[in-house]
C-alpha positions as CSV (number, residue, x, y, z in Angstrom):
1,X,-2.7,-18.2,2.4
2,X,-5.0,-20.6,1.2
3,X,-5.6,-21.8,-2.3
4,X,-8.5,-19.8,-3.0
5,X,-7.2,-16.7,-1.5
6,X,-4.4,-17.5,-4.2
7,X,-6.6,-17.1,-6.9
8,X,-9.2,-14.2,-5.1
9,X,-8.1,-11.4,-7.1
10,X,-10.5,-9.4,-4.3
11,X,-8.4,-10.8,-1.6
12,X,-5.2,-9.0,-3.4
13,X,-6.8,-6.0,-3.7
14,X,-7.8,-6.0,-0.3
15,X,-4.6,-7.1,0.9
16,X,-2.9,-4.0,-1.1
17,X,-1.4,-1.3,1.0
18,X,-1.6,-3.2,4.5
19,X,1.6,-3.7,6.4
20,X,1.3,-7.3,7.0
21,X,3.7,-8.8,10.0
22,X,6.4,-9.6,8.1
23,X,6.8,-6.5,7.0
24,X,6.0,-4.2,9.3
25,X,9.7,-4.4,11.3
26,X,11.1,-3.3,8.4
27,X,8.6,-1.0,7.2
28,X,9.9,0.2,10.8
29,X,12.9,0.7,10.3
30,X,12.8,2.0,6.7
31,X,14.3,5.4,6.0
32,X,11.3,7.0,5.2
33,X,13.3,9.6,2.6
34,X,14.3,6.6,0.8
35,X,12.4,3.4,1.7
36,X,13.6,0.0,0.2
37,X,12.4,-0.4,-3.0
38,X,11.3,-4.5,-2.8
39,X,9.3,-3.4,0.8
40,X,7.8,-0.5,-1.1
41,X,6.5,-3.4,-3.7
42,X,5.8,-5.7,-1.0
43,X,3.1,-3.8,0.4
44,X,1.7,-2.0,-2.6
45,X,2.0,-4.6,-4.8
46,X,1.5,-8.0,-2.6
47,X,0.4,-10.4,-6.0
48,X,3.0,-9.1,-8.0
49,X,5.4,-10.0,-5.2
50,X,4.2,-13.8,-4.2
51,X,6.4,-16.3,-2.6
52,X,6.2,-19.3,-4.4
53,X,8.5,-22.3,-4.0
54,X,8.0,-25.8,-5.8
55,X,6.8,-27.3,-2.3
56,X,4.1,-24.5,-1.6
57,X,2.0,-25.4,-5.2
């Protein structure tokens, strides 16, 4: 992600509901009865849910 898709709330929005790569194995694999609760937020919710370390700001 670049720094000014970081602060595009557009790019978020647009991002919303996609399975990205990362997440689509074990959107995959979920049980759809009961799918995991942090991939559920991962997908809906993708800026809520933002890695961050100290080395990637």
């Amino acid at each position: 992600m670049t720094r000014q898709q970081a602060k595009s709330t557009t790019w978020f929005q647009q991002r919303a509901w996609r399975v990205t790569a990362s997440a689509f194995s074990r959107a995959a694999k979920a049980d759809i009865g009961q799918p995991s609760l942090s991939l559920v937020r991962q997908i809906c919710y993708p800026k809520a849910f933002q890695f961050t370390t100290k080395a990637t700001r």
